[in-house]
C-alpha distance (Angstrom), angle and dihedral (degrees) to the residues before:
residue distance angle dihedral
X1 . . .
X2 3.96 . .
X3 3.56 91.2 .
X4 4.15 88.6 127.7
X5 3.89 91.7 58.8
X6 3.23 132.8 91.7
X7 3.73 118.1 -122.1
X8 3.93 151.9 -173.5
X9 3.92 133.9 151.6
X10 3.40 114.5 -76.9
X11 4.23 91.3 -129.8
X12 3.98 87.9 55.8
X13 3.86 126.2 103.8
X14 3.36 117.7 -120.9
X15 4.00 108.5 -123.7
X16 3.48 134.2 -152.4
X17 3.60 80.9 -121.7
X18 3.74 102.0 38.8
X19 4.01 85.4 57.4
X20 4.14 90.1 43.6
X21 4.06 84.3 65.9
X22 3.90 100.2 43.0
X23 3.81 87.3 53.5
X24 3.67 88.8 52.3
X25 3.18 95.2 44.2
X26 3.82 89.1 51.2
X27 3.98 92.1 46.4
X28 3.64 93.1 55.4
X29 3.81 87.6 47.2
X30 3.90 88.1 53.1
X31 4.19 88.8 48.8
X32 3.82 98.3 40.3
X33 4.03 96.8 44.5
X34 3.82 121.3 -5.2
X35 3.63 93.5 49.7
X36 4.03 97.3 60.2
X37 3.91 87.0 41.5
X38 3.91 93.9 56.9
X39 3.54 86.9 37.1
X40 3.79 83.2 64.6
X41 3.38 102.0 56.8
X42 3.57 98.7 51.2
X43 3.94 88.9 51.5
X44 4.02 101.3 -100.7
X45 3.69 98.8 129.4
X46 3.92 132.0 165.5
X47 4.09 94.2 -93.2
X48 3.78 82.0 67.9
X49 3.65 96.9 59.5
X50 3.95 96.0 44.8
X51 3.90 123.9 120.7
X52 4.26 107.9 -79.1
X53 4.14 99.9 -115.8
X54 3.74 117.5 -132.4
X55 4.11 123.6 -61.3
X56 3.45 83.0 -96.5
X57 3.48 117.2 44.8
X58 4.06 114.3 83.0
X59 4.08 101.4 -102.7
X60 4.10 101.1 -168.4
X61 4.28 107.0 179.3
X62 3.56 102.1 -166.7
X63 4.09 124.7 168.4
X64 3.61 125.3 -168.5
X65 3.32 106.0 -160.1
X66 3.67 106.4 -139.6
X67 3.81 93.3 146.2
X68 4.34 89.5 66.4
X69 4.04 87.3 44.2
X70 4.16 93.8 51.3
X71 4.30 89.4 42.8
X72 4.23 91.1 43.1
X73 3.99 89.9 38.9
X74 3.79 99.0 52.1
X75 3.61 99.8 38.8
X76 3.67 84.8 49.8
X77 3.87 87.4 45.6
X78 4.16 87.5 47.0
X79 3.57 110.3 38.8
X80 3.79 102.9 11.0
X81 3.79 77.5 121.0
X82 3.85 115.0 40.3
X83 3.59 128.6 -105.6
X84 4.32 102.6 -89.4
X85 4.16 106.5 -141.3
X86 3.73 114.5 -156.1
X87 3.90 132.3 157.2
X88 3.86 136.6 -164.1
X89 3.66 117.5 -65.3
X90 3.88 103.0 -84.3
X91 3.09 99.5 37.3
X92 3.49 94.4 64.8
X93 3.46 94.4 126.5
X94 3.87 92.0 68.6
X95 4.16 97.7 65.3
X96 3.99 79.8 42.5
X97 3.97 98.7 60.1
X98 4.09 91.7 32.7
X99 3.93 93.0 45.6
X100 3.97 84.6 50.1
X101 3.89 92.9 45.0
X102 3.94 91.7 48.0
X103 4.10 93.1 55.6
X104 3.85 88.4 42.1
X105 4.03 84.3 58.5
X106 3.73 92.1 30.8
X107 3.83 84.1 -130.2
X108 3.87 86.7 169.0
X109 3.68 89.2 72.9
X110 3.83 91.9 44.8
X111 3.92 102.3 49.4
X112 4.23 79.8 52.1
X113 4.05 84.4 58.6
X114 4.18 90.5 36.9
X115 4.01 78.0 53.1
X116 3.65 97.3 44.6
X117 4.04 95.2 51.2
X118 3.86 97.1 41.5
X119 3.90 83.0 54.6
X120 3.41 89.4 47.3
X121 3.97 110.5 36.6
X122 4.14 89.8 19.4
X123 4.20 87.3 -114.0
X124 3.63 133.6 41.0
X125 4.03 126.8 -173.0
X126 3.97 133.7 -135.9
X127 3.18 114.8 -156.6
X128 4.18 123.8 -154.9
X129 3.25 122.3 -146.6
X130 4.33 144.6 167.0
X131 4.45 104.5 -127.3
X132 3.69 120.4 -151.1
X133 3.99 94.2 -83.8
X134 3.78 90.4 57.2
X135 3.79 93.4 -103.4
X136 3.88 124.9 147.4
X137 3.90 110.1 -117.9
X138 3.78 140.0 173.1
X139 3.85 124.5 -148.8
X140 4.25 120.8 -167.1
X141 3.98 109.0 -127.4
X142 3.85 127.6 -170.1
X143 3.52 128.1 -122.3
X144 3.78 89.3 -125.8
X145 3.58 95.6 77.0
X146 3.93 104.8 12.1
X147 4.10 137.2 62.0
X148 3.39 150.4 151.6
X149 3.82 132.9 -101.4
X150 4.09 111.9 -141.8
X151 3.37 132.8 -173.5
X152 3.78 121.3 -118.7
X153 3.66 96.0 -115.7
X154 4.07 125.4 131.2
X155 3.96 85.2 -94.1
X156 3.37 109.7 38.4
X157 4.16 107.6 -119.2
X158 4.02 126.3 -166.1
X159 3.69 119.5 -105.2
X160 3.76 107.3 161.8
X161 3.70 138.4 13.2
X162 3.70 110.6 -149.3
X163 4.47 124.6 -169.3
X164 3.78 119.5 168.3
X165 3.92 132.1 167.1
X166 4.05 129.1 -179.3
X167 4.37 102.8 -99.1
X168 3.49 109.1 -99.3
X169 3.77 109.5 -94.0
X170 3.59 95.3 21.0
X171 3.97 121.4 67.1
X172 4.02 87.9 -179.7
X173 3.51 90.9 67.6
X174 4.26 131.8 64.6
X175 3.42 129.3 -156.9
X176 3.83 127.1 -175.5
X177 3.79 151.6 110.3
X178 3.95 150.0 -91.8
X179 3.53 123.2 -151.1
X180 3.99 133.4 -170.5
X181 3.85 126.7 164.0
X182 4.12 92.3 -78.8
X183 3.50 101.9 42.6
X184 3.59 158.0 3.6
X185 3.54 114.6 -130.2
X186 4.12 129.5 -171.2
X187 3.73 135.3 -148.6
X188 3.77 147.2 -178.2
X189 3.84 124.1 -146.4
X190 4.05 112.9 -153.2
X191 2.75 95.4 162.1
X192 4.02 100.7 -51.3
X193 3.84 121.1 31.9
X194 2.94 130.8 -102.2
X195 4.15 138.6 173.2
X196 3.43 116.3 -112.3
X197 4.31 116.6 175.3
X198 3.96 128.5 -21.6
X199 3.29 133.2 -157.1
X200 3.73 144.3 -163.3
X201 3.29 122.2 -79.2
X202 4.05 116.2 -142.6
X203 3.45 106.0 -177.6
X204 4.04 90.5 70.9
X205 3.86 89.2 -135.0
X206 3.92 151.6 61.0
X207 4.11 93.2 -56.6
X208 3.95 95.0 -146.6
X209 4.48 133.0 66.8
X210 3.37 119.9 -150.0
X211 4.19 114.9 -135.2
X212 3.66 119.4 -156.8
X213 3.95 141.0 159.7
X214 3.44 98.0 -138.4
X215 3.70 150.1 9.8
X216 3.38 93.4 -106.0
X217 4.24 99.3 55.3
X218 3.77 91.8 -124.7
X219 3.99 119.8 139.7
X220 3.45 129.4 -142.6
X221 4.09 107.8 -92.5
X222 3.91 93.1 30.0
X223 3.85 95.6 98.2
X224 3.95 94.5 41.1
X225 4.12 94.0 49.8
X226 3.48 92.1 102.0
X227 3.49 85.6 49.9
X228 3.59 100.2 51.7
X229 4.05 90.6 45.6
X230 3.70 80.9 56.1
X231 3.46 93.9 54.9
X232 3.68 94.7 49.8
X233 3.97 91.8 47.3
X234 4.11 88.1 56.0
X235 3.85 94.2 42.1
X236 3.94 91.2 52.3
X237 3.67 94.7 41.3
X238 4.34 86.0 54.7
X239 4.08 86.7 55.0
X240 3.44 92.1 43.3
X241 4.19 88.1 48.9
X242 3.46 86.0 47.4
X243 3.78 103.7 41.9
X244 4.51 86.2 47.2
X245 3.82 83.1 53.1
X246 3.92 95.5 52.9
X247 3.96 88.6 36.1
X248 4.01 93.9 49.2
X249 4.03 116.3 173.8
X250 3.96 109.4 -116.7
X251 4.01 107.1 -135.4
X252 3.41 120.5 -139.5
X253 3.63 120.4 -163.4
X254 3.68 119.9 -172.5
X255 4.01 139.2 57.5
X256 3.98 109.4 21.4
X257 3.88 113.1 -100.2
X258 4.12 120.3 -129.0
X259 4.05 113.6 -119.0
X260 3.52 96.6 -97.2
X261 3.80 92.2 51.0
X262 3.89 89.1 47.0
X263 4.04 89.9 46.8
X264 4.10 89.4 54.6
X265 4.06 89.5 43.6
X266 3.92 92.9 50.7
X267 3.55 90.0 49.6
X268 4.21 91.8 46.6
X269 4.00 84.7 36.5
X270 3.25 103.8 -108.3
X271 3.63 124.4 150.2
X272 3.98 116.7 -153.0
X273 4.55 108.6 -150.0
X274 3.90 112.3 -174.9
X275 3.60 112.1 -124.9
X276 3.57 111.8 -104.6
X277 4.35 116.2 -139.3
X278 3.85 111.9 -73.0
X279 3.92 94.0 4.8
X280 3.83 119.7 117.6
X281 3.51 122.3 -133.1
X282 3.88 123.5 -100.0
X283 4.03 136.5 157.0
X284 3.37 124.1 -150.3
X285 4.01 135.2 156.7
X286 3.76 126.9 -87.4
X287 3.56 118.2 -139.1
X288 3.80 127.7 174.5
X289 3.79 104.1 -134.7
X290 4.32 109.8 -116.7
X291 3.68 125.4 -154.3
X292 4.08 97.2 -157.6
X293 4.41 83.5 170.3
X294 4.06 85.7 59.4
X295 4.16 93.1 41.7
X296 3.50 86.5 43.3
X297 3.85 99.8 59.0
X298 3.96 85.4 45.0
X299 3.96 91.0 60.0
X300 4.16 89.1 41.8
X301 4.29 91.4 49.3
X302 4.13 88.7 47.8
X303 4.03 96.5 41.5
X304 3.42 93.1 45.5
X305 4.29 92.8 43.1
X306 4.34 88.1 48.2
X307 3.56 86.5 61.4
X308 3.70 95.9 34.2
X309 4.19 95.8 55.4
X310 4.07 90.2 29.5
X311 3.79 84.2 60.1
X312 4.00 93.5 -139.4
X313 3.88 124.2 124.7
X314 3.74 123.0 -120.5
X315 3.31 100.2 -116.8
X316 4.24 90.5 -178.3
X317 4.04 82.5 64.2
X318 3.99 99.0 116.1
X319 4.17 88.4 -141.2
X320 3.71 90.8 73.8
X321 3.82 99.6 55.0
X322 3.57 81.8 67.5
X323 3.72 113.4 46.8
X324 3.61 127.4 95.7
X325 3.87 127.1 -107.6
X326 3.77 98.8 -95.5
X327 3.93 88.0 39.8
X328 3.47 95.5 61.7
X329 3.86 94.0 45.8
X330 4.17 81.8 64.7
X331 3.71 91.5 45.2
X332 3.63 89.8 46.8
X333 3.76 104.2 49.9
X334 3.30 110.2 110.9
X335 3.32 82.0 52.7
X336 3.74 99.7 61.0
X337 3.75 86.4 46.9
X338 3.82 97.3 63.3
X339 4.57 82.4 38.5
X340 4.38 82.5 47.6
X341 3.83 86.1 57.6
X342 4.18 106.9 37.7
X343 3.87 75.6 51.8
X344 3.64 96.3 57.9
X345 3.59 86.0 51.7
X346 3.97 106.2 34.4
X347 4.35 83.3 58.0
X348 3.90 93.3 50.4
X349 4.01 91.2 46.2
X350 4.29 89.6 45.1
X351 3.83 77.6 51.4
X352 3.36 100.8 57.8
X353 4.12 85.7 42.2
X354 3.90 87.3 58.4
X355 3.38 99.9 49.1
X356 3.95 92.3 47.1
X357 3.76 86.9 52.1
X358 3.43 98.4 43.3
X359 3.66 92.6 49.8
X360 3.99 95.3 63.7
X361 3.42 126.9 90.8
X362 3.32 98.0 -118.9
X363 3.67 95.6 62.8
X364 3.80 114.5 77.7
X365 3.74 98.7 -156.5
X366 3.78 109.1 109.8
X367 4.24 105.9 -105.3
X368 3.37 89.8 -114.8
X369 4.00 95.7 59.8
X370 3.69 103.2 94.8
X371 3.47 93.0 62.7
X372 3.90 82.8 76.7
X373 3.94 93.6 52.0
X374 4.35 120.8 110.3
X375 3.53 121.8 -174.2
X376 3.94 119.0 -160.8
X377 3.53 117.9 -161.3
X378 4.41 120.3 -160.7
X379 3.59 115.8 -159.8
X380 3.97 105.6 -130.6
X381 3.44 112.5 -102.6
X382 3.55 146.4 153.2
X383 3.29 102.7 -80.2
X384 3.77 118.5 -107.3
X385 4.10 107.4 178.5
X386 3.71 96.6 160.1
X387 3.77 88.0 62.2
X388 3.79 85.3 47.1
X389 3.57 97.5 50.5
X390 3.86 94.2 47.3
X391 3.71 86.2 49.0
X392 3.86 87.3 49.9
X393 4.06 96.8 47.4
X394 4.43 92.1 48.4
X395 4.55 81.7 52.0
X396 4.42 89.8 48.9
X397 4.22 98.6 116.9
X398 3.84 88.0 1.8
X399 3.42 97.6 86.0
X400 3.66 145.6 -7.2
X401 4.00 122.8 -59.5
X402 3.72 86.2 -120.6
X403 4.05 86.3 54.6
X404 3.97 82.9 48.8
X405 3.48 104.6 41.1
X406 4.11 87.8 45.0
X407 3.72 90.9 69.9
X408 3.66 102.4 54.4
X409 3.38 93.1 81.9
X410 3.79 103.5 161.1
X411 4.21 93.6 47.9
X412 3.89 95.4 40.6
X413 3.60 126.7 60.2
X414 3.91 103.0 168.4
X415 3.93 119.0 19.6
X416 3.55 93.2 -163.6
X417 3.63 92.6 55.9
X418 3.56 89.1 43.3
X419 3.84 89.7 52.4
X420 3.28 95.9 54.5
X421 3.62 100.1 50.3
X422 3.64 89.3 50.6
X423 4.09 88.6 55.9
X424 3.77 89.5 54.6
X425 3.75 94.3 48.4
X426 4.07 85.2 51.5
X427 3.84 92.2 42.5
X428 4.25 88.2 50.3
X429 3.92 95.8 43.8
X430 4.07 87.6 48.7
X431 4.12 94.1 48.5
X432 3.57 109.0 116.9
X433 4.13 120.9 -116.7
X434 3.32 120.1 -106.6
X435 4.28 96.9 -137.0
X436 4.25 121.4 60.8
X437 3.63 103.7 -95.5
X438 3.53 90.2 -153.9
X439 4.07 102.2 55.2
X440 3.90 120.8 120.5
X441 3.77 122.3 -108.1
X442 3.07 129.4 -131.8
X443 3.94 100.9 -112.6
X444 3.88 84.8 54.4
X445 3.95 94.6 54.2
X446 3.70 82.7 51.3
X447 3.77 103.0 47.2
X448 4.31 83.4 48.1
């Protein structure tokens, strides 16, 4: 089950040497998977790398770049709408200081690239550190040059953090660090490594969280590549039907042509026949006949399986710009069950990223504080508040007005905000008058 992690006994020293293999280990990881599946998002697919065809023969490269629209879609789909952090009712004052912290390290706009490269890669890494004014920060790093070192317990627990890059200027030589709940120690690999300074470490545990989607580490597009490389193979062998159509060879049959005649004709695509005894001679263009209905179909079963096995609607389809809120929650279900589980594991990795935080020093939430933390994630969709409020009226004396106000989504973005402004509206329309309602006016003294 944790056959993707890397893993050591928890008793055992880590070694110069020891580390020199799991970074190798890790590189040839980053060359044998991650590097093709990053490749795909930026558009360098497998139709790019092919053998180049003949001068002659139509070559069309042409990448659809299905990988970019499944990343974009679902972290549109996922956190389109940012993550909402609450916590129970006295403890209010935790969601306040880690809501403030979070826009302070716009960490809205970092879980989107955490998001991104677990889709991507299958994992990403966020990394906690203490800057040079004694401020808490967070930096994103990729799978491709970053990991963590487990133990080999039943449940997996971290032991070391480790981040390396190749020293600017020279790609023969890598620099980077190791951490573990004491200490944070750096090296330099040229070519052997070696340990160079440590420091401590103040957050009293591994300093990084690992986000997934899944269990297994697998992003989004990984099982449809072949798919998608597929697709690109069948749409560039249409334009190249296509292009030999408008680019047909000429035959010529009659007297046999000299190399240097047949070298100009090839290139102006002409084809030179000898004549044969007793036949005439003719010319006439060649033309390799093209079913673009039966190519067509092809493309239409493997676009509409990438999104099928990926899991991840097709938005572009014109049938959803026209369906209704709750519509579109159907058509988007499996959907919602791949967002359902990233969720389940997104809250237990912000978890851990609490708890490291609120275990330094520098913090002054109590350590125990995150345990009081909820996260609430909304799927973005078009909005449908009269669906919401309907749903909201049927709950009134059902169940709490936190239950209530938690499912209009779309009108309310903070409950506890909400709650308290709906306490002071209470507390004002309760406050008594300051005049006797009951007195007698003066027009009904009169009329007595």
């Amino acid at each position: 089950m944790y056959e993707y992690l890397y893993r050591m006994p928890a008793e055992e020293t880590l070694t110069a040497d020891k580390l020199t293999e799991f970074i190798n280990a890790n590189k040839t990881r980053a060359v044998t998977r991650y590097r093709e599946l990053e490749g795909a998002y930026f558009g360098d697919y497998l139709i790019f790398h092919k053998p180049k065809k003949k001068p002659w023969k139509p070559d069309n490269r042409i990448a659809v770049n299905f990988a970019k629209h499944i990343t974009d879609s679902f972290c549109g789909f996922m956190l389109g709408n940012p993550i909402k952090i609450s916590a129970a009712g006295d403890k209010t004052e935790v969601a306040e200081w880690v809501n403030n912290w979070n826009e302070e390290q716009d960490e809205d706009h970092k879980l989107s690239q955490i998001l991104m490269e677990a889709i991507r890669l299958g994992t990403a890494y966020e990394l906690i550190y203490v800057d040079e004014d004694a401020n808490i920060r967070t930096a994103v790093t990729s799978a491709m040059n970053s990991f963590i070192i487990y133990d080999t317990s039943i449940t997996p627990k971290p032991l070391y953090f480790v981040h390396y890059y190749d020293q600017p200027g020279q790609t023969d030589v890598t620099i980077g660090s190791v951490s573990n709940s004491e200490e944070i120690t750096y090296f330099t690999i040229d070519p052997t490594l070696r340990f160079t300074e440590s420091r401590i470490n103040p957050f009293g545990r591994v300093p990084a969280v690992e986000y997934c989607l899944n269990d297994a580490h697998i992003g989004l597009y990984e099982p449809v590549l072949e798919m998608i490389n597929g697709y690109n193979t069948a749409i560039s062998n249409q334009a190249n039907d296509i292009e030999s159509i408008s680019d047909a060879i000429l035959a010529v049959i009659g007297p046999l042509l000299d190399e240097k005649q047949i070298e100009f004709l090839r290139d102006a695509k002409v084809l030179n026949i000898p004549l044969e005894a007793g036949q005439t001679g003719s010319a006439a263009f060649l033309s390799r006949g093209a079913d673009p209905g039966t190519t067509d179909a092809h493309l239409d079963r493997l676009k509409k399986s990438i999104y099928t096995i990926a899991m991840v609607c097709d938005f572009s389809d014109e049938s959803y710009g026209t369906s209704s809120g709750i519509a579109l929650e159907h058509k988007t279900m499996q959907m919602l069950n791949v967002m359902k589980t990233a969720e389940r594991n997104f809250a237990g990795a912000l978890n851990k990223k609490y708890e490291i935080i609120f275990g330094c020093p520098l913090c002054p939430m109590d350590d125990e504080d995150w345990h009081e933390l909820k996260y609430s994630f909304t799927p973005n969709l078009p909005l449908d508040i009269e669906s919401q409020a309907e749903t909201a009226n049927k709950l009134m004396g059902i169940v709490s007005k936190r239950k209530v106000l938690e499912t209009l989504t779309s009108v309310v973005d903070d409950v506890d905000e909400e709650l308290d402004q709906i306490r002071r509206e209470d507390e004002e329309a309760a406050e008594p008058v300051d005049y006797e309602t009951d007195r007698v006016t003066n027009d009904e003294t009169e009329a007595d």
